[in-house]
N, C-alpha and C positions, 0 to 999 in steps of 0.2 A: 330411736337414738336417745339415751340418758341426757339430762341435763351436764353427767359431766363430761359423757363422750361429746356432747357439744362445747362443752368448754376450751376442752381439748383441742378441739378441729377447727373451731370459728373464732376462739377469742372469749372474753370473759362476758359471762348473759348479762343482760339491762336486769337493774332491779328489780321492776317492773314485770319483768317476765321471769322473774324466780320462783319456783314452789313457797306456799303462806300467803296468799294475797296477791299475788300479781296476776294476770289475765291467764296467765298459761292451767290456772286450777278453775277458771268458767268464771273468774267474779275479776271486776272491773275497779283495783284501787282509784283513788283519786288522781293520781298523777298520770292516769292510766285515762282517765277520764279527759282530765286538760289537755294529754299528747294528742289525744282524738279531735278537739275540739278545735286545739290548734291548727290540726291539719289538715280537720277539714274545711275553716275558713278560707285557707291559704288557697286550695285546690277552688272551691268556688268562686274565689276571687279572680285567680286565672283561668275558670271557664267564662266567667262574665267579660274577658278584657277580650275572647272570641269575636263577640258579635256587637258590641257596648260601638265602635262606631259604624256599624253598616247603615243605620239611620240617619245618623250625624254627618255622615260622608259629604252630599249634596251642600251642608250649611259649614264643611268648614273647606270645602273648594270654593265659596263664596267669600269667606272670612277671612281667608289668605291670598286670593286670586289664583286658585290653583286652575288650571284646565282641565276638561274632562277626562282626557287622557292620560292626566300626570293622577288621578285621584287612585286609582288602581295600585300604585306604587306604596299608595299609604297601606293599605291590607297588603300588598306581595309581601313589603318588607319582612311585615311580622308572620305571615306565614309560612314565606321559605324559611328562615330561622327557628322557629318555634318545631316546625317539622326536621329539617336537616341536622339540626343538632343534638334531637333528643336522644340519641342512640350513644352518639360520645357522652353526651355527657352522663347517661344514666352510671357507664361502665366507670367515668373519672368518680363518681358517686359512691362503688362500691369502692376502689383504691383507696382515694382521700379524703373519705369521710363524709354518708349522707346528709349527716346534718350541716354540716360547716358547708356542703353544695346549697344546703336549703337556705343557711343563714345569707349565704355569699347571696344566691338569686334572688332573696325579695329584697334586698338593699340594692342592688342594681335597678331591679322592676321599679322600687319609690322612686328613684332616683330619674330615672327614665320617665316615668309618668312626669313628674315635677315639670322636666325639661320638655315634655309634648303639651301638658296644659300653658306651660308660657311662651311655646313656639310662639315667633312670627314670620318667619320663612319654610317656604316648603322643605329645603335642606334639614335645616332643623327638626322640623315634623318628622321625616322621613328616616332619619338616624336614631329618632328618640324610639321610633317604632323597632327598630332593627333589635337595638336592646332591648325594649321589652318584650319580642320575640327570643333571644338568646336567656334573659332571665326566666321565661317560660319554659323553654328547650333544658335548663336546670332545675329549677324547683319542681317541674309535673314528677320527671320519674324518681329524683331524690324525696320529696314527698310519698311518694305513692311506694316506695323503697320504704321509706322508716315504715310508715302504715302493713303493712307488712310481717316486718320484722321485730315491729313491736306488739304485732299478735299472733299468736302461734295456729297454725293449721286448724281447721275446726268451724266452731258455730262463729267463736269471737272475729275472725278474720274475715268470717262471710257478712259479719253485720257490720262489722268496720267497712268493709269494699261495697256493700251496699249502698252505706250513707256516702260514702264517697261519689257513688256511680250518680248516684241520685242527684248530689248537690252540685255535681258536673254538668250532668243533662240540665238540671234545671237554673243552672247558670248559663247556660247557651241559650235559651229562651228568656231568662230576666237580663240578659244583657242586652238583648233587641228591644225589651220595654222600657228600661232604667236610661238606656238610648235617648229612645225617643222624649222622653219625660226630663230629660236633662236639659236637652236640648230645646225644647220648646217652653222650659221655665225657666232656666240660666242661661247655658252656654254650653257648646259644645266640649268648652275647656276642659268642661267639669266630668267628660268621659273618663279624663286621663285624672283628673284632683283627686276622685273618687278612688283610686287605689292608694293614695297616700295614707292617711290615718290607716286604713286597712295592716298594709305594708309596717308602719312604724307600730300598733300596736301589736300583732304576730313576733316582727322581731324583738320587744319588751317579755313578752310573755316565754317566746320558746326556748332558749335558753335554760328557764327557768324547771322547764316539761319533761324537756325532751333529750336523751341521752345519745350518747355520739355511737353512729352503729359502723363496724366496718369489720373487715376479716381482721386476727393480729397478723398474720403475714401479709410482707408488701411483696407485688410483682408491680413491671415495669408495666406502662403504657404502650401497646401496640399500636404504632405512630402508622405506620402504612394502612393498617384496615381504619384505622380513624380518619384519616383523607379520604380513601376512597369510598367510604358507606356514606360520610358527610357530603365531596361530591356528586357522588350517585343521587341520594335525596335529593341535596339542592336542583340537579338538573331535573328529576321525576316532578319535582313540584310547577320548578319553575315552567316545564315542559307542559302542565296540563294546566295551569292558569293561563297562560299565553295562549293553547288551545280554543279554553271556554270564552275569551276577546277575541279571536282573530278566528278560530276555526281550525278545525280538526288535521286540515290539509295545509296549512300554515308552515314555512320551513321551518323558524325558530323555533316552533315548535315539537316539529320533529327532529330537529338535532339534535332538541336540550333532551327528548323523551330517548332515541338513540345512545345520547350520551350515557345519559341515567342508565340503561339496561347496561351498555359495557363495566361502568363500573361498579357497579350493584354486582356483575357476573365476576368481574376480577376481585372483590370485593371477596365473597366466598374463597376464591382461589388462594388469595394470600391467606386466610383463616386458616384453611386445612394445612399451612406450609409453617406457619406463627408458633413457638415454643409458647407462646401468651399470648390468645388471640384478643381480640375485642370480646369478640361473641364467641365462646366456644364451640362447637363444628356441633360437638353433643347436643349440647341446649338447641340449635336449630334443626338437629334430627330430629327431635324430640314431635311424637303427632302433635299431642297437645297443645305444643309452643308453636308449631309453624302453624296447622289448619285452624286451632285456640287465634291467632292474631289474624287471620283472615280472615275469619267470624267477625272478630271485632272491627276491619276495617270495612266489610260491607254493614255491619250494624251503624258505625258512624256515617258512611254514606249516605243511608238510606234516610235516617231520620234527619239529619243535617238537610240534607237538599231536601227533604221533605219541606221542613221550613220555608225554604227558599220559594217553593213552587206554590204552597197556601200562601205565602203574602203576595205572592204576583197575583193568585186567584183573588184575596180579599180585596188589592188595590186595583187590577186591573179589568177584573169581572165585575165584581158587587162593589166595587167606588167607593171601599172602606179609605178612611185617611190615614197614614204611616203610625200613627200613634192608637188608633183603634183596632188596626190588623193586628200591632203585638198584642193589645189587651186581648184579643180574641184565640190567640195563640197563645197566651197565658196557660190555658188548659192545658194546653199538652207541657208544658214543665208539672203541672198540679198531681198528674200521670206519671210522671217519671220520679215524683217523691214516694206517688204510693208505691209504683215499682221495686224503689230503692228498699221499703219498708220492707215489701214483702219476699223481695226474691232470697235471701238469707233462709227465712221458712222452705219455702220450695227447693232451694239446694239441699238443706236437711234433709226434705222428704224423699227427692227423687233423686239428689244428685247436681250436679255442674254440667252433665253434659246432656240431660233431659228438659233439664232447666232450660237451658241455653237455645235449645231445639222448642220449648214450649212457649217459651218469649219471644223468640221468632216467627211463630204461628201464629200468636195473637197476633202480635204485630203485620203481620200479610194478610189478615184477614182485616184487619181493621184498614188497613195501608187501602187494600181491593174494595172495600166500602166507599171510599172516596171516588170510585171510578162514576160513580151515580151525580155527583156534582152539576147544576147547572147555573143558570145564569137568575133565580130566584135569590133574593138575596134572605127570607125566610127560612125557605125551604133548604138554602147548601147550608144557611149557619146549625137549622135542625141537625143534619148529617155530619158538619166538618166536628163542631165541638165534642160531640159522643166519642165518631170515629179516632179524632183526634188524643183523646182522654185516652181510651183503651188502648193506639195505639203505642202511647206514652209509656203505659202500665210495661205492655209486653217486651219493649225495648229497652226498658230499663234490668228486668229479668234477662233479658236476651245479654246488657254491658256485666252484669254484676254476674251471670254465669261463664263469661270470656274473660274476665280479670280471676273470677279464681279459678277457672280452669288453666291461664297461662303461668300462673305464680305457685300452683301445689305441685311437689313432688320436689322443689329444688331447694339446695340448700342456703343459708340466708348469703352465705356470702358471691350469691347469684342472683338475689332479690334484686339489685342494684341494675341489673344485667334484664333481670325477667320486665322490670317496672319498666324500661326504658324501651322495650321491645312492645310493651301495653300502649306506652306515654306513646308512641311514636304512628303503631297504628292508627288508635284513635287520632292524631293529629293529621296524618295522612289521609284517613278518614273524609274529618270534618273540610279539608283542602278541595279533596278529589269532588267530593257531591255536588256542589254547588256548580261547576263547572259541567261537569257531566250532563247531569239535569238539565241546564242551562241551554247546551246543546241539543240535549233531546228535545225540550218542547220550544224552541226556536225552529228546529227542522222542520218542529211539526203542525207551526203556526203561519196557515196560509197569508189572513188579516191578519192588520192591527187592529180589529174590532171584538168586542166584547165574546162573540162566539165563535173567533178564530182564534182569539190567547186562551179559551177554554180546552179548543182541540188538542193545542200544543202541550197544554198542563194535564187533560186526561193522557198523553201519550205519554209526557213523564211519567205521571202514578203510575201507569202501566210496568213501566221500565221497573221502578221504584219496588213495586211488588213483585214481578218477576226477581229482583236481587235479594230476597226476603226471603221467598222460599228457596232460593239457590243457597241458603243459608240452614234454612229445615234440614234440608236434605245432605248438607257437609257436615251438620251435626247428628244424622241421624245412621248416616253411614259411612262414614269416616272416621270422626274422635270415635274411636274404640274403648269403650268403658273401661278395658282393662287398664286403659292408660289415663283415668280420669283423676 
């Protein structure tokens, strides 16, 4: 398509992506530069706000008198949110405007933070969560939308989704360390302080960057499929975190997951019926887009609960202390920068959906190395930090081959739509592992002693790499190249 039959059909191009110097001729202007820079802070500031209090948790149910029970509610808030809404709001992102969704959601997030760092009641805490899960449910796929849309199909989009996947992943691992390291030399306050300045300087600068992207024609908002896709989420999520606390066989559980599949199921039905749907019927025929996002959410599964099950191993086998197990997991974000660096090259060479099948391999292979693990506290660091590095590498090729496999081939004023479909796996994702996992190696942990939480944690890895190559193989005989 010409730059003007684009003009035509989408609306007028960003400067920035004009023939003379803007990305779309392979060279990178300056303003082209700063839109980049801006957003990729933004995106790893909101992977960091992921795991930044899983550390924190235990010191700030002491620092409010919350109960064990109640502390759960501080992570549900933000992740039923952060997951359930990411799907509406991608699509209000393409209607009224990605940028103005970006600006709106980090002013809400500062703002949110502010109010979590100076909570004193759990009410408080737990509201201020909800918003900064709703500010995330906006800014991932409106972010991840401009990113996009402000680089055209090619090398330049693959190195922008790169560093993006990268500085994701490895904000989900420096949020468990910057956690701990908060917390044990200030305050736990300063989980939530710490996105302020972030927040206030992004919104100073973008403005400045970043050009307002949207179709020129308006359609209405499909009010019926934005209920039902947002309830459906919320009951899926709320459904498998209640799960991973109470158990598999739990009613509340199975109501909320019950519920979730009805309207997830009606959810489609109204689509195909909608003169403007949320999601158009197409876009989710699409291989690429449907098996492309269940690529991605067994990729965020796996390495997310990955996480989970090496610090039970660090803290509860080898008596690492909460702030030595992140340093020790440190590697694996170090792996998911090279990742990021490299998987761009690798798409060049082989593709998006060889990539995506090659990244996954590694990753299963490294994942299956960990099955050797024991109760040496030499000998597993020998094994976890290598294993853990490479497996980092290959799941960051494995994310950076699922974002451009689920974003090529549409046009931009579906970018908004395709980002929010990415935002939402991934956060379903990172939701589902931890839980899942959780239950696998508690099933499978006869003791509480050092060599019965091992059992249960090789039965996880087990599990873990068994969904890794269930991933090789949807990429290897599934995503059909023709449709890459």
């Amino acid at each position: 398509m010409s730059v003007v039959d684009r003009a035509v059909r989408e609306g007028p191009v960003p400067a920035d992506r004009r023939p003379g110097g803007g990305p779309s001729d392979g060279r990178l202007t300056p303003r082209a530069r700063w839109t980049l820079v801006v957003l990729l802070v933004a995106q790893f500031m909101l992977a960091v706000d992921f795991s930044i209090l899983n550390v924190a948790l235990p010191v700030v149910g002491k620092g409010l008198g919350i109960p064990l029970s109640g502390l759960q509610w501080i992570g549900t808030a933000f992740a039923l949110c952060a997951a359930g809404f990411t799907l509406l709001f991608g699509r209000v992102a393409d209607l009224f405007g990605r940028r103005r969704l970006f600006l709106g959601g980090l002013a809400v997030l500062g703002l949110a933070s502010l109010a979590g760092g100076l909570a004193t009641s759990t009410g408080v805490l737990v509201v201020a969560r909800v918003f900064q899960g709703l500010a995330t449910a906006a800014v991932t796929p409106a972010g991840l939308s401009l990113l996009t849309t402000s680089f055209p199909e090619g090398p330049l989009r693959e190195k922008a989704l790169g560093l993006n996947g990268a500085l994701m992943s490895a904000g989900f691992t420096t949020g468990a360390v910057l956690g701990g390291v908060l917390t044990d030399l200030l305050s736990w306050r300063w989980a939530f302080f710490v996105n302020v300045p972030v927040a206030v300087a992004v919104l100073a600068v973008a403005p400045l960057v970043i050009a307002e992207s949207r179709p020129s024609g308006r359609t209405r908002l499909d009010v019926p499929g934005a209920l039902t896709v947002t309830l459906g989420l919320l009951a899926v999520v709320l459904g498998v975190t209640v799960a991973g606390e109470r158990g598999w066989g739990a009613p509340v559980a199975l109501g909320a997951l019950a519920a979730g599949a009805a309207l997830l199921t009606f959810f489609f039905l109204v689509e195909r019926a909608s003169p403007a749907p949320l999601v158009p019927v197409a876009v989710l025929r699409r291989r690429t887009v449907a098996l492309g996002n269940l690529a991605g959410i067994l990729a965020f599964v796996t390495e997310t609960s990955l996480v989970f099950l090496l610090t039970l191993y660090l803290q509860r086998v080898l008596g690492f202390s909460p702030l030595a197990a992140g340093a020790a997991l440190g590697v694996l974000g170090l792996g998911t920068v090279l990742g990021g660096a490299l998987a761009p090259r690798v798409i060049a060479r082989t593709g998006p959906r060889a990539a995506l099948a090659g990244g996954a391999l590694v990753q299963a292979l490294a994942t299956a190395a960990l099955l050797a693990l024991g109760t040496d506290q030499a000998a597993g660091l020998a094994l976890l930090l290598p294993a853990t590095f490479t497996g980092g590498v290959g799941n960051m090729v494995l994310i950076v081959g699922f974002m451009v496999t689920v974003t090529s081939g549409l046009p931009d004023r579906e970018q908004g739509i395709a980002a929010g479909l990415a935002t939402m796996s991934q956060q379903i994702g990172i939701t589902l592992g931890t839980p899942v996992m959780s239950a696998v190696a508690t099933g499978a942990t006869a003791t509480a002693t050092a060599p019965g939480i091992l059992t249960g944690v090789r039965t996880a890895v087990a599990a873990d790499t068994a969904l890794v190559v269930a991933t090789v193989l949807l990429a290897l005989f599934f995503l059909r190249p023709a449709e890459e």
